[in-house]
N, C-alpha and C positions, 0 to 999 in steps of 0.2 A: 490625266488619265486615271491618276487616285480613286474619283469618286466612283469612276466607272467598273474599276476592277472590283470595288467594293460590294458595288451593287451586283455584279454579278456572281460574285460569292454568294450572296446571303440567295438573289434567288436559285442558284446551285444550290445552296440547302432547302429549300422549299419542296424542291423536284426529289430530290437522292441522298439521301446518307451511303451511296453506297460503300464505304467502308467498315459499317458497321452494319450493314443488312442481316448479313447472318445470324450476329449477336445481339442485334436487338430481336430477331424471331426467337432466339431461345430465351424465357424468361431468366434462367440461373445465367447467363451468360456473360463474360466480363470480356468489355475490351480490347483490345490488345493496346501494346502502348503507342504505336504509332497512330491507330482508331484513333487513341483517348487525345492524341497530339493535336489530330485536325479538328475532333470537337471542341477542345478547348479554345482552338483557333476562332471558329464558328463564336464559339459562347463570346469570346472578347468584342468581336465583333455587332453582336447584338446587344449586349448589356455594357450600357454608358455607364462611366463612371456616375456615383450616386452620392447626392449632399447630404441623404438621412435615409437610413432602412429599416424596417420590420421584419420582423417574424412571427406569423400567426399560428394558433395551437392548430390549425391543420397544417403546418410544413410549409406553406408560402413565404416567401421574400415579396412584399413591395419596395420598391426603390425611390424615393425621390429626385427625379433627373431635372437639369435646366432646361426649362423648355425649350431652348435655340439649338440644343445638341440631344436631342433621342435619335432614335433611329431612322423615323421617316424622311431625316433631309443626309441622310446617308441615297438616298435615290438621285440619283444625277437631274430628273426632274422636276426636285421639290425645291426651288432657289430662289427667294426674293418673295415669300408667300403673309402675308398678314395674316394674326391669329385671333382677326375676329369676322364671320358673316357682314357683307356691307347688307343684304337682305334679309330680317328673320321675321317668319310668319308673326302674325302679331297675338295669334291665340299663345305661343313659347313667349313671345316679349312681355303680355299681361301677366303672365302665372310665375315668369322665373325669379329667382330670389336667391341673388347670389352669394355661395359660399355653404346655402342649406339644398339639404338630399331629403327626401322623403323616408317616413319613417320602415319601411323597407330596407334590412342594414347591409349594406354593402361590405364596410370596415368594422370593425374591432375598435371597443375607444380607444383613444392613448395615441392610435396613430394621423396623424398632421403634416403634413407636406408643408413649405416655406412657399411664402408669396414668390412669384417668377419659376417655380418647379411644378410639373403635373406627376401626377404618382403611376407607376409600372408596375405590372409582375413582374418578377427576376426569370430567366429562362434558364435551366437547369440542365446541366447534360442527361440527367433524366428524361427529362422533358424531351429532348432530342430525340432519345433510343428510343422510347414509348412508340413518338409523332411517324419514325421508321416503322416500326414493328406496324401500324394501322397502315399505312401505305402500301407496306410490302402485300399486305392484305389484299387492296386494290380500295382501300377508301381513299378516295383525296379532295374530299368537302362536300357539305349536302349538292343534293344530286340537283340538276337546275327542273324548279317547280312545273317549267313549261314541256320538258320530257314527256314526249307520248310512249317512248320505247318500252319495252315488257321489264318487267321489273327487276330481273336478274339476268346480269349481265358475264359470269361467272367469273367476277370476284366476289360478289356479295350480293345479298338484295339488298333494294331498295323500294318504300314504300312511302307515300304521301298523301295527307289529307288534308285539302286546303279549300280556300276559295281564291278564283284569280280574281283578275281588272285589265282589260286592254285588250286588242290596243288603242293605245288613246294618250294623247299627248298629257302631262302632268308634270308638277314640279315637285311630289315628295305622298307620303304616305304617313299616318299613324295606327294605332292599336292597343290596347289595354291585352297585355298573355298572362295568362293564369297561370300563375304557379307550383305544379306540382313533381313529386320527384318518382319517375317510372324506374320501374327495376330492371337493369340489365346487365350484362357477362360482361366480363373485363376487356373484349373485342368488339362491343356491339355499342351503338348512339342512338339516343334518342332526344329530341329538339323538337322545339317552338321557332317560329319566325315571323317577321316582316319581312318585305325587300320589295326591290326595285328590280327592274333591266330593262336594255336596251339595245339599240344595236342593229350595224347585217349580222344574218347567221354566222358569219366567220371571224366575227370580231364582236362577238354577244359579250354585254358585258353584265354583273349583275352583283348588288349587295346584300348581305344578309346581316339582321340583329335581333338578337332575342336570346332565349337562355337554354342551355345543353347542358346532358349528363352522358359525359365522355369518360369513362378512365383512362382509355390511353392518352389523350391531350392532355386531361387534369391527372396526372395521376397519383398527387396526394388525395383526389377528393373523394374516392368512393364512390359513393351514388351521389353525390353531391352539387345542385343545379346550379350553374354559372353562368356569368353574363359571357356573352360573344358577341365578336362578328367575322364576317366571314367576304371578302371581294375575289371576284374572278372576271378574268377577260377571257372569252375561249380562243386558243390559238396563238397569247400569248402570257400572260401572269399565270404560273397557274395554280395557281389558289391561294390564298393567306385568311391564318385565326389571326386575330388582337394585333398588335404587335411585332410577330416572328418574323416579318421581312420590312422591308421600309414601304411607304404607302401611304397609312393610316398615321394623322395629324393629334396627338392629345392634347388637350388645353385645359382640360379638369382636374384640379389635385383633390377630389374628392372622390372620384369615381373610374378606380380601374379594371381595365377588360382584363376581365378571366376571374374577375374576385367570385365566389359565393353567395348566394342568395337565401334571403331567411326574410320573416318566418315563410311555410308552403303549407298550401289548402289544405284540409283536412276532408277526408270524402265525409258528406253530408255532418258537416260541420263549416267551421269558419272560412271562409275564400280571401285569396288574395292575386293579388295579379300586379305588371309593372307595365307602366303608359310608356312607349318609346313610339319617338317619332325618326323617320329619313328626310330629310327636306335639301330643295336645291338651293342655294346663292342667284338670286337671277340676275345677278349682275356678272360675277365669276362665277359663276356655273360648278365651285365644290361642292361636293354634297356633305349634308353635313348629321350627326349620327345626335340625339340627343333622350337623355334618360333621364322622367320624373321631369319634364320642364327644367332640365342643365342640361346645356351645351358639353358633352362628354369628349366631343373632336370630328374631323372633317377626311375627307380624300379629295383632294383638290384635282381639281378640273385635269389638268395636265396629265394626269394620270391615264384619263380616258379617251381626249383627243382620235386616237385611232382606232377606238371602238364608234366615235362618234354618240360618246352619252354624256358628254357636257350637255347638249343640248337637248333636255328634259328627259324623262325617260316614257317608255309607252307601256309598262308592265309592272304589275305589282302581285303579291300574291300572301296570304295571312295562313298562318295552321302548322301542321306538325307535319314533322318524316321522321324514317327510322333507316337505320342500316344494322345488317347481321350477317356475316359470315355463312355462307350455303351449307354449314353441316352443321350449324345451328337452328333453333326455331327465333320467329323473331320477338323484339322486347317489346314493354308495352310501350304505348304513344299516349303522351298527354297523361289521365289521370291512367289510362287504363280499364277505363268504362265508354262504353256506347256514345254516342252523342244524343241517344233518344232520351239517356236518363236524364238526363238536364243538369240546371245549375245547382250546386253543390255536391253534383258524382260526376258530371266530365268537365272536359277540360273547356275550357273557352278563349276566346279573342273577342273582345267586344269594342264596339266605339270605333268600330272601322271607319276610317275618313281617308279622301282625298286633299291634295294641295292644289288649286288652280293654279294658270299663269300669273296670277297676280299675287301669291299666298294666299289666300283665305283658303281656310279648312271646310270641304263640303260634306254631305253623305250624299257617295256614289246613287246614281242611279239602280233601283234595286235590280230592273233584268240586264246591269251592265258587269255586275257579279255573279259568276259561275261557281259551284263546285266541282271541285276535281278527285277525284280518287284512284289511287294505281289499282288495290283491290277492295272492291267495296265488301268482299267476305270477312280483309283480311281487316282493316279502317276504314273510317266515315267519317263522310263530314256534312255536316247538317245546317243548312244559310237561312238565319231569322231576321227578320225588319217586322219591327211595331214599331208604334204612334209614340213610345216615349222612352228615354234613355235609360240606362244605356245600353238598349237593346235597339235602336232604329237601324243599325246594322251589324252583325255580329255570325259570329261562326259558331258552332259545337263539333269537335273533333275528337278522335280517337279512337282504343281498342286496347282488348287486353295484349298477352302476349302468347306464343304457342302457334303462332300461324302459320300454316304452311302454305304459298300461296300458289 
């Protein structure tokens, strides 16, 4: 019964801090010590013991954990799972080269993980009171891309500007997201994405990867864009970043979720963007998360079984959303420019492809791609296909901020 009790700890922490709700809504707020007893409780629980650690000059901990003992096979779930794809598309098999990251820097030099360790964020009781204080709010992860609902739901708005895909059976998705860092308030997100889903409506399930400027989640970082990801099943997980509950599989000591992102676009100046793919195992059916052509980590099949999204998924969707607090206005998306302005002032997604049944990477059918906008006053999203890359399929998204929608 161990693992079970375990797991349902950590997802009690997902759902509720409630003992320190109060005090994480007030910024000067401290504890009390029976609070600080069960977060530390929590924190032992989430952060393995570690074989080498960092500290980077923004206040991060990386940890270096053994791979057979991180968090994710704290899931009653996850028992008896192999830590490598027996299927990977062959466009990731050509390009990967293991052990090197693309010059896009993730890490700080100096830091190195040991062969059989993948490298972690540390999770900080910081981290905890922040992740409460956003919830207490009524955030509890980007809102799902296929929402027709109105945009505020009175916790927050929410806005999105994407292109979808589906439905239509697939095994995985990629995209090149541009890099830029939007200005927002210490309660408000703004993000880029990929993802998947699947599912009946009552057991929807859906992943997301790409990069976010959160301060409550990051809250050493400032404005600072971070890699993420993001799984939800509706109705029953409900919801995890990176790491914070078990789930998510890492196999990469090169490439930790939640690190920081550098260098970012420059408006009408230099661009930058990072290629991530989702792709399924079509033999076991985990999906698996990978960055720059490395294998970063997986959510095994098992996970989803009663969503029924082992078996491929029917939905994907590329672009940006934002959330803001109803007595706020909201932040910018993307660069914070139109998507009319084009490349080198808004933001983009380009190189949009699908995964067939077989892996090969295609470009979608162009009228099989829709654009989606919750307010098109408020964002836009602008869907281009030419004759030569890598533009044959691609998005322009974005807005300033000040919206009231």
């Amino acid at each position: 019964m161990a693992p079970l009790q375990n797991f349902v700890l950590l997802v009690l922490l997902t759902i509720t801090l409630g003992l320190v709700t109060e005090a994480a809504q007030k910024h000067q707020a401290i504890p009390s010590e029976k609070e600080k007893n069960e977060l530390e409780r929590q924190l032992k629980a989430i952060n393995k013991p570690a074989i080498k650690s960092f500290k980077t000059e923004q206040g991060d901990i990386f940890d270096c954990i053994e791979i057979h003992k991180q968090l994710a096979f704290d899931h009653p779930l996850l028992k008896n799972h192999s830590m490598k794809p027996t299927t990977v598309p062959e466009w990731i098999t050509s390009n990967n080269i293991p052990g090197k990251v693309d010059s896009l820097l993730l890490l700080p030099d100096g830091i190195n993980c040991p062969d059989g360790t993948v490298i972690v964020k540390r999770t900080t009781m910081q981290d905890l009171l922040h992740a409460q204080r956003l919830k207490s709010m009524g955030f509890n992860g980007p809102r799902h891309f296929l929402t027709e609902k109105n945009n505020t739901d009175g916790t927050g708005q929410y806005y999105v500007a994407t292109v979808n895909y589906g439905p239509k059976s697939f095994t995985g998705v990629k995209g090149h997201l541009n890099l830029w860092e939007p200005q927002v308030s210490q309660d408000q997100i703004s993000l880029a994405f990929i993802a998947v889903a699947g599912g009946p409506k009552e057991r929807f399930a859906s992943i997301f990867v790409g990069w976010m400027v959160n301060p409550s989640l990051y809250h050493f970082s400032q404005d600072h864009v971070r890699l993420y990801t993001y799984w939800n099943i509706e109705g029953s997980n409900p919801g995890c970043y990176d790491i914070t509950c078990p789930g998510f599989v890492q196999v990469s000591k090169n490439i930790p979720l939640g690190s920081f992102l550098q260098p970012l676009s420059v408006y009408n100046g230099s661009q930058y963007d990072i290629d991530l793919t989702l792709y399924q195992d079509r033999v076991k059916g985990d999906w698996w998360f990978a960055y720059n052509h490395e294998n970063v980590g997986y959510w095994p099949a098992s996970l989803f079984k009663a969503a029924r999204f082992e078996n491929r998924a029917n939905y994907a969707s590329w672009g940006g959303q934002v959330y803001s607090p109803l007595i706020e206005k909201t932040p910018e998306m993307g660069s914070g420019h139109w998507p009319s302005e084009g490349l080198g002032k808004a933001a983009y997604v380009n190189d949009i492809r699908i995964i067939d049944g077989m892996g090969n990477f295609l470009y979608p059918e162009p009228y099989s791609l829709k654009e989606h906008e919750t307010s098109a006053k408020c964002y836009r999203a602008m869907y281009v296909h030419e004759n030569r890359d890598p533009w044959v399929r691609a998005l322009y998204y974005g807005g300033p901020a000040g919206c009231i929608g």
